[in-house]
N, C-alpha and C positions, 0 to 999 in steps of 0.2 A: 504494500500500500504506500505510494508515495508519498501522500499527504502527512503520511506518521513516521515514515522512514529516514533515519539519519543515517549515514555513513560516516565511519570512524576508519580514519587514515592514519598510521601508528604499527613499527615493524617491533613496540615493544609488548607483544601479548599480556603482562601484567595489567598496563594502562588502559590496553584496547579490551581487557573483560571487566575493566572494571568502571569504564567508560559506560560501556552494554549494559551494563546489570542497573546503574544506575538509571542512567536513561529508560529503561524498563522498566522500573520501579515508577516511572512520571509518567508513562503510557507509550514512548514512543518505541517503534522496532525499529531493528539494526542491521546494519551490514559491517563488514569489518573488510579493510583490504589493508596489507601490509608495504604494498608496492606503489611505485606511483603508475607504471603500465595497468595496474589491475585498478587504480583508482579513478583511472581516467577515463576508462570504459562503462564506469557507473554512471557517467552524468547524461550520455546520447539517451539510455535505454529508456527514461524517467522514472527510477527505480526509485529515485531520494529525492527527498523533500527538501535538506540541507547536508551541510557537511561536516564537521570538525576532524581539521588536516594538522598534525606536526609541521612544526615547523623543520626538523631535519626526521626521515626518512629512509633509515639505512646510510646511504652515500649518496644519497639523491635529496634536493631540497623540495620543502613542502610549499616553499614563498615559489619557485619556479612551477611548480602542478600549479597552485593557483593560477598565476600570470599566465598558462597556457590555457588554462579553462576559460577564463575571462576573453582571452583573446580570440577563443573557439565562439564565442556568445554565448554562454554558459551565465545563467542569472542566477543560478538557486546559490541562497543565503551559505557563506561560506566563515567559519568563526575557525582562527585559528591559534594555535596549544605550540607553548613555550616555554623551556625555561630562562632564557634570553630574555631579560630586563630592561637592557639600554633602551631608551625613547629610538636610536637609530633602530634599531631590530623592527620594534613594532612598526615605526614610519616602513622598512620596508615591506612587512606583512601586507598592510592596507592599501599601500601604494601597487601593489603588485595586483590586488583585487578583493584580498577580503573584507568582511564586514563587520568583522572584530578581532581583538585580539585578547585572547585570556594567559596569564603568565602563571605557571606553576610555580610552587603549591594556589590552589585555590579552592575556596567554598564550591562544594557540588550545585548546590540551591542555586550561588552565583551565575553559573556557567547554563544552568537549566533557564534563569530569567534573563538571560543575553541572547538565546537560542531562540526562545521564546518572542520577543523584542526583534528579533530578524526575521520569524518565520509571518508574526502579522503584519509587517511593514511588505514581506515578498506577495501577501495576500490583496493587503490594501492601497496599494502604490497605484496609479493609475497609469501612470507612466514616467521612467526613469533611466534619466539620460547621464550613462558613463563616460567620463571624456579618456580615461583612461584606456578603455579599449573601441570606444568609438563605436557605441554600442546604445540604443535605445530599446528600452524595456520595455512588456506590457503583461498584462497578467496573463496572456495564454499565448504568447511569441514576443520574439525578440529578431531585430536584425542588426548586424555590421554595417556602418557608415563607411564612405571616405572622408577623410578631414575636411573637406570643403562641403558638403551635404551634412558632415555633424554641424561644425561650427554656425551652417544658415538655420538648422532645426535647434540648435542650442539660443541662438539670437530671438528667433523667434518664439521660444518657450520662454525666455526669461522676461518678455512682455508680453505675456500671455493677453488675451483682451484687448491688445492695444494695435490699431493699424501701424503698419512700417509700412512706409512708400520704397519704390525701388530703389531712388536716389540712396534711402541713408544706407537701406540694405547695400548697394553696390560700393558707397563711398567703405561703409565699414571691410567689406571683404574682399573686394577688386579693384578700387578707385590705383593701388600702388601697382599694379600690375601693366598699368600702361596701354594694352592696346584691346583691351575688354571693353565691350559696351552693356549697357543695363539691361541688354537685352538677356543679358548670360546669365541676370535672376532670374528668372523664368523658365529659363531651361533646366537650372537645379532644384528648382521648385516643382517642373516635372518628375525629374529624378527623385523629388522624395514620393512624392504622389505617387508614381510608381512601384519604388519600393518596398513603401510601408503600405501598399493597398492589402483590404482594406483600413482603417485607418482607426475603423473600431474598437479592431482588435488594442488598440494604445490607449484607448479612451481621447480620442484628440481628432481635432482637425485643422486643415490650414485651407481658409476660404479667401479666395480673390477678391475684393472691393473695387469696382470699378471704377477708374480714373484714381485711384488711392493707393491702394498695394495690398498685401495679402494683413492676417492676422489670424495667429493660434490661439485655437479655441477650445476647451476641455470639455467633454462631454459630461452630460449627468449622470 
């Protein structure tokens, strides 16, 4: 069952049954992989609902599995397990894609209300745009951007409600380019249209305003 299922990434069997038994003790069921090949083949199938990944794994890093998931489009809530302290460590956890970072020794309860706190935000998000992997989110799909199709869908999420004319749109993201004309909004405006068709599925939409310019709009 997806919806309840965690996966526990961890080559030290002590941690990884006692990860499971807790976690089942809270309701959720488990999966356990000790590799990062076998963990990575957990997320296509939609077997888990989230993850808790080591941050070292054998000889292989658990910050590199993430950053490859995310990179893959890979949304589901990712909390990852340390004993590595330094603020640098965690900055590279999160940076790399997950969505917390818990540091051993820690409170079980803790770790259960951090899980918990990521699994209703992957529920009630409506749509959630990573610049990190250029990546827009929606509760039943997700697609990979190119940086130029993020950056026009990040602009216009950030004034949600608000019309952009094509001037500022163009001025902000082509005006340095030199030989682009406004007409070249339009064309990535197609491209997202396209892409993200339909458009539902994000909870959003981006409508044309005649003689004005476009403007994103969140669904109810």
């Amino acid at each position: 069952m997806a919806d309840t299922t965690i996966l526990i990434v961890d080559d030290d069997p002590e941690i990884t049954d006692a990860l499971a038994r807790g976690l089942q003790m809270h309701g959720y069921a488990t999966l356990a992989e000790s590799t990062v090949e076998a963990a990575a083949k957990r997320f296509p199938d939609g077997q888990v609902a989230a993850a808790i990944i080591d941050v070292m794994i054998g000889r292989d890093s658990g910050i590199d599995l993430v950053r490859a998931l995310r990179a893959a489009g890979h949304a589901k809530p990712i909390l990852m397990l340390s004993a590595l302290t330094e603020v640098t460590d965690r900055m590279a956890g999160l940076e790399a894609g997950a969505d917390d970072y818990v540091v051993k020794p820690f409170a079980f309860d803790e770790l259960v209300a951090r899980l918990q706190v990521q699994l209703q935000r992957s529920v009630t998000a409506h749509c959630v745009l990573d610049p990190a992997s250029r990546t827009v989110r929606g509760q039943t799909r997700e697609a990979i951007l190119t940086e130029r199709e993020f950056d026009l869908l990040a602009m216009l999420h950030d004034k949600a409600g608000t019309v952009i004319s094509r001037g500022e749109i163009f001025d902000t993201l082509w005006a340095n380019e030199g030989s682009s004309s406004e007409n070249v909004v339009d064309v990535y405006i197609g491209y997202l249209r396209k892409k993200l068709a339909p458009m539902d599925d994000f909870h959003f939409g981006i409508n044309t305003i005649r003689n004005r310019g476009f403007v994103f709009q969140h669904l109810d």
